[in-house]
C-alpha positions in Angstrom: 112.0 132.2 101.6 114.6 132.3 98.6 117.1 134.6 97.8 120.5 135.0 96.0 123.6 136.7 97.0 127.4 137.0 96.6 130.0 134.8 98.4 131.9 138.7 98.8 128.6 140.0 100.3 127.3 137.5 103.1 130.5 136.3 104.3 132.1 139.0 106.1 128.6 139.8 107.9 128.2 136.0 109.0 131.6 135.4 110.3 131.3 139.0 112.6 127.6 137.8 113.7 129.0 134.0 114.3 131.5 135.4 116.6 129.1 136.0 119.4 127.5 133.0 119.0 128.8 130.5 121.4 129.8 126.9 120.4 128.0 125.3 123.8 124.7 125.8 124.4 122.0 124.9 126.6 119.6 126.2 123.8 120.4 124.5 120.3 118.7 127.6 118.8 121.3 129.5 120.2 124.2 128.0 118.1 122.0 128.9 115.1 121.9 132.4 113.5 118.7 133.9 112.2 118.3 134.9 108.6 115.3 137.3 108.0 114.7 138.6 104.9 112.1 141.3 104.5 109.9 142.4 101.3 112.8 145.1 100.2 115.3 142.7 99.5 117.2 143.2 102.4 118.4 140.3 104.6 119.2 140.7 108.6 121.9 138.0 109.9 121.0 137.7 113.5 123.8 135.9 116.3 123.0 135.8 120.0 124.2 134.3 123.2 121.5 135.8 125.3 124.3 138.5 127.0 125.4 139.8 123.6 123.4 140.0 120.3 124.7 141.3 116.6 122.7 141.9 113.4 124.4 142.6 109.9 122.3 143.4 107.0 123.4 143.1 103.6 121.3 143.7 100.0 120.2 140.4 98.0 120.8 140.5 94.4 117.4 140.0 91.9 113.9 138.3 92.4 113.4 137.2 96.3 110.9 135.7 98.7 110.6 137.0 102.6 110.5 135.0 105.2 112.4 133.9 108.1 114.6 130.8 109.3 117.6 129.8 111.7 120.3 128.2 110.9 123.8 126.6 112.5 126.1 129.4 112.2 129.0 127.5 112.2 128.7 124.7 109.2 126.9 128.0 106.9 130.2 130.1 107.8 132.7 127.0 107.0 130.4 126.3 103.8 130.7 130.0 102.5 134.1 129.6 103.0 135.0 126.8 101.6 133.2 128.2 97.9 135.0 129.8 95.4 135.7 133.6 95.8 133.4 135.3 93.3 130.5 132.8 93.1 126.9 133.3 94.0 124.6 131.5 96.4 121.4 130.4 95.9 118.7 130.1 98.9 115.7 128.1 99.5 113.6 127.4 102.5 112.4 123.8 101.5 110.1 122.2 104.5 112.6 121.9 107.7 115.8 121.9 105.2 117.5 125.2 103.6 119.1 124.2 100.6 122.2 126.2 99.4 123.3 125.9 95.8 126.3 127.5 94.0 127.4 126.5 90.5 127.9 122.3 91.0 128.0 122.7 95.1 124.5 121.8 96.9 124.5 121.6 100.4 120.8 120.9 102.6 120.9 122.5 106.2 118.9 121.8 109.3 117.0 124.5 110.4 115.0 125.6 113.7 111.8 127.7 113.2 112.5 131.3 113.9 109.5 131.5 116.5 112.4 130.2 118.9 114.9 132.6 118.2 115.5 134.7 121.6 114.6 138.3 120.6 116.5 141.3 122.5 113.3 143.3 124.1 113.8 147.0 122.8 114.0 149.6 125.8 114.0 152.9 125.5 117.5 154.9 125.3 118.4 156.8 128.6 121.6 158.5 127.0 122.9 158.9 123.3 126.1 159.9 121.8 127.0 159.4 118.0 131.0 159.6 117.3 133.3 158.4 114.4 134.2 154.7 114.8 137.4 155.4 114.9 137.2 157.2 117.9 136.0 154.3 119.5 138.2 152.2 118.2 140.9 153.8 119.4 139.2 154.2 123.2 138.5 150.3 123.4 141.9 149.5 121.7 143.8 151.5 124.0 142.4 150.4 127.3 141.0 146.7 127.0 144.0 144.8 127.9 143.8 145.8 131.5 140.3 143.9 131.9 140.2 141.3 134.6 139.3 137.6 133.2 136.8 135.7 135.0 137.7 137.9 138.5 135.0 137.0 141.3 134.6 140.7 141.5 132.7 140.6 138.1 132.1 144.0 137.4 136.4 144.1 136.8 135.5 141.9 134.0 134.2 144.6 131.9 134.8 148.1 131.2 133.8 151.3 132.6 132.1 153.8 130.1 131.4 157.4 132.1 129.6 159.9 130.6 130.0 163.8 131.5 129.3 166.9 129.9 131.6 167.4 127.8 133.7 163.8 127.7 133.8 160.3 127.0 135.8 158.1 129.0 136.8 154.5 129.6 138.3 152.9 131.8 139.5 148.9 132.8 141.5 147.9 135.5 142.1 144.2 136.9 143.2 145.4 140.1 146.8 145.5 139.4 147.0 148.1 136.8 144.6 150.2 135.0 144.1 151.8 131.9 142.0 155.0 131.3 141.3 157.2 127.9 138.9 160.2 127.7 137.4 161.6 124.3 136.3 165.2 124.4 132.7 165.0 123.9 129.1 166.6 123.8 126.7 164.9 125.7 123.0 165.7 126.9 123.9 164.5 130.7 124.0 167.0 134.0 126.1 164.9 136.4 128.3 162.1 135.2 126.6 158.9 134.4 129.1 155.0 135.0 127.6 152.1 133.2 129.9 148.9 132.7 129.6 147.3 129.6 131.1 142.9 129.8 134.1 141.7 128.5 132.4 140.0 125.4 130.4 143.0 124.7 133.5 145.1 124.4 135.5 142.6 122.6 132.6 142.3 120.2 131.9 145.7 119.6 136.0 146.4 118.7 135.6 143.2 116.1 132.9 145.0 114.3 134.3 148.7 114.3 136.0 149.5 111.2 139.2 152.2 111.7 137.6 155.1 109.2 135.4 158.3 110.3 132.0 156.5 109.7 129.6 157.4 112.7 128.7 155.0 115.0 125.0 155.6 116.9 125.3 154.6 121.0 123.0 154.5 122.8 122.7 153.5 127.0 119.5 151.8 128.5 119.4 150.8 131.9 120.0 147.4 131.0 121.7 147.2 128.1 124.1 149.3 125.5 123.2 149.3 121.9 125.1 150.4 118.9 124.2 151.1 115.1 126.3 151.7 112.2 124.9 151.4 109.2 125.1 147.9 108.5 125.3 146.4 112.0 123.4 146.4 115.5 125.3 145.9 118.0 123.5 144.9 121.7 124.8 144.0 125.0 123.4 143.4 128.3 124.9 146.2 130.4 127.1 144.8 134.1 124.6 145.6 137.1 127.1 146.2 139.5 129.7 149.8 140.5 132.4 150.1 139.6 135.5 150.9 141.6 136.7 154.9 142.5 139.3 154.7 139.5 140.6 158.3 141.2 141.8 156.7 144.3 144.1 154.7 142.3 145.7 157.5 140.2 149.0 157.8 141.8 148.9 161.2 143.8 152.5 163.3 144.9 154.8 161.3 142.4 158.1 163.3 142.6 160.2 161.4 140.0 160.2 161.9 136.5 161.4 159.6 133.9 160.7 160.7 130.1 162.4 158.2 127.6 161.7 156.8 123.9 158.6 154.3 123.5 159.6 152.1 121.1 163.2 151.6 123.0 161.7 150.9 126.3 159.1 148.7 125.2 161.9 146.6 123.2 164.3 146.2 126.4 161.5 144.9 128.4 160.5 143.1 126.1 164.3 141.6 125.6 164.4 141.0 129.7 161.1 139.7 129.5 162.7 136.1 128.2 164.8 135.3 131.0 162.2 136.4 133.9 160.2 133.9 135.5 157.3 132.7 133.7 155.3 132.7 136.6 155.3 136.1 138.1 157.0 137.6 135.3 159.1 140.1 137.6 161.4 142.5 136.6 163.8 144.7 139.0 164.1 148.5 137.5 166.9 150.6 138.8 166.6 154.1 138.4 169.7 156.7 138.5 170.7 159.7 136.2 169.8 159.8 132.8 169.6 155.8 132.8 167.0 152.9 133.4 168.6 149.6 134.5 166.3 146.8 133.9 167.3 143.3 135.3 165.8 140.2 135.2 166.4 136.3 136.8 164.4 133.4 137.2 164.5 129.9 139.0 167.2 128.6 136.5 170.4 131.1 137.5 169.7 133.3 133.8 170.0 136.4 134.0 168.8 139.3 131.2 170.0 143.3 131.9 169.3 146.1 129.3 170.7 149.5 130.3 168.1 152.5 128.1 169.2 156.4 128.7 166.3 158.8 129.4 165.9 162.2 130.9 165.9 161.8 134.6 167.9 163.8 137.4 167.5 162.9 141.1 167.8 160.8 143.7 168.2 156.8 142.4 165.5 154.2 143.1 165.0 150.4 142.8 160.9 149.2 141.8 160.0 146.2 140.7 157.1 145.6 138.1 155.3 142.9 136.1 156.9 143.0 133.3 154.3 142.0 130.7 152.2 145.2 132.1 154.6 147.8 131.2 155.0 146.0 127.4 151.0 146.0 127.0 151.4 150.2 128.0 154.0 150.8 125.7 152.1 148.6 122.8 149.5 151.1 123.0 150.9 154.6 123.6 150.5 156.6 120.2 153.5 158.7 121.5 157.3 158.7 120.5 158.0 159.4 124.4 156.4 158.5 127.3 156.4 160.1 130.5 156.6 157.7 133.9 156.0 159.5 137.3 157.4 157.5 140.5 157.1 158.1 144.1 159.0 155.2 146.0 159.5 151.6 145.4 156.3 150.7 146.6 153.7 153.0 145.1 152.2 152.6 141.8 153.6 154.1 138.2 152.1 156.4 136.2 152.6 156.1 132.4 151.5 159.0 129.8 152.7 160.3 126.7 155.2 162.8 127.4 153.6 165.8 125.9 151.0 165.2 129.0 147.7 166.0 127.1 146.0 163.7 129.9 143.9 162.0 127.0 145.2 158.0 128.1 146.7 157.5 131.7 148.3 153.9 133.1 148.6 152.9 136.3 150.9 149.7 137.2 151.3 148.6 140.3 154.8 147.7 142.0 155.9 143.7 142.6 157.8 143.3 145.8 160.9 141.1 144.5 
């Protein structure tokens, strides 16, 4: 195996594949990534951690030799860092070793055969939608935040992914808020279809989505989820679990309505935020006409309070929320003004853009305080 490429060209597909691969492992081929390079010049960089696998493929520049070889992701990333910007690498599969050479740099890797490389059985799709990356992105980046980290109820850690007729929706809850986008969609299904892709998987898959109108391929097995764009594939194991009736949580026969500016609400919670306790991160919101009262205290005696004005009319309340919950909503609402519908002090918020297109709904759950 030989081949020469560009610093430019390999790097940014080795550092997305190196991502998935985990630094412990029980396998040492597993902290390894597999270089494959066929007879049209093209070279497959291969990362896997058994639950989640990535392949980037990138052209070789001149004369090559096939072959295949693994190799530690980690030290061949640092290494074409380290090089200078617009220099060339050089290639060779010599015995056990692959030697890498660029202008007076020559480095000799360890390598495992690629016979014991773990390779992602191929199953045949069930269901298949193709939609502009940034679509996705924006679905993944608007709803991840609310997934539960290593919860015992596993399938929270993860995200929902429900196909229908004519939508494509997410959703992620860790049981004390939730976070929910639909796309309008074509797909080839008769009744809705839930599948729950892992944490990982959807964290990897928003690394490698860029933000432009490229297509991305998807498509759902029973056990796993792959994606194709046209330099990466994308696998994951799919979540064998179900996940939980995300309509019983929409708040039903909320009869206050509190419309107000994003980016000032978000700030002011943000400001209260400091002074309320690091632990439970409580905040105490008071709710009268055409004002928000937002007060916060902690252990110590300090004590933060940010008055906002927004359009409300109605009888006043007093709700407490986690405050870091509302400032993840409001970092992600594309609106100017968001809408929040309120029943009592102790039933859940709902947070939308105030035009009310329905597109990405929040649910936060109250604190008792």
């Amino acid at each position: 195996m030989h081949f020469v490429i560009s610093r430019e060209a390999i790097l940014k597909p080795l550092q997305l594949v190196s991502g998935v691969v985990e630094r412990r492992q029980t396998l040492p081929v597993l902290s390894n990534v597999l270089l494959s390079l066929n007879a049209n010049a093209e070279l497959s960089i291969t990362g896997t951690d058994l639950e989640v696998e990535l392949v980037g493929r990138v052209k070789v520049d001149g004369p090559s030799r096939p072959g295949d070889i693994t190799v530690p992701a980690r030290k061949l990333v640092d290494i074409c860092k380290s090089l200078a910007e617009d220099s060339k690498l050089e290639f060779t599969v010599d015995d056990s070793k692959i030697v890498i050479k660029s202008g007076r740099s020559r480095f000799s890797l360890a390598t495992l055969p690629a016979t014991e490389f773990p390779n992602t059985e191929e199953e045949p799709g069930t269901y298949e939608l193709t939609l502009p990356q940034q679509a996705l992105k924006g679905l993944l980046d608007g709803t991840s935040f609310a997934m539960a980290q290593q919860d015992v109820r596993y399938y929270l850690n993860g995200m929902l992914f429900e196909l229908a007729k004519n939508y494509l929706r997410v959703v992620a809850t860790d049981g004390h808020r939730l976070a929910m986008q639909t796309l309008a969609a074509q797909n080839a299904v008769d009744a809705p279809v839930q599948l729950i892709l892992p944490r990982k998987g959807v964290v990897e898959l928003g690394r490698l989505l860029s933000g432009d109108e490229d297509d991305i391929a998807i498509v759902f097995g029973r056990n796993h989820v792959r994606a194709r764009t046209k330099d990466f594939t994308f696998t994951s194991k799919l979540v064998d679990g179900k996940f939980p009736d995300y309509n019983r949580v929409l708040p039903k026969g909320g009869d206050k309505f509190v419309v107000g500016d994003r980016q000032e609400l978000k700030q002011a919670f943000a400001r209260t935020s400091i002074l309320s306790n690091e632990k439970y991160r409580g905040v105490r919101i008071l709710l009268s006409d055409g004002e928000i009262r937002i007060l916060a205290n902690n252990p110590d005696q300090e004590e933060a309070e940010e008055s906002v004005s927004v359009e409300y009319s109605g009888e006043a309340l007093e709700i407490g929320f986690n405050v870091s919950y509302l400032v993840d909503v409001l970092s992600v609402l594309a609106s100017d003004k968001v809408k929040l519908t309120l029943l009592d002090s102790n039933s859940s918020a709902l947070i939308e853009a105030a035009s009310g297109n329905g597109d990405a709904l929040y649910v936060v759950m109250p604190m008792r305080l």
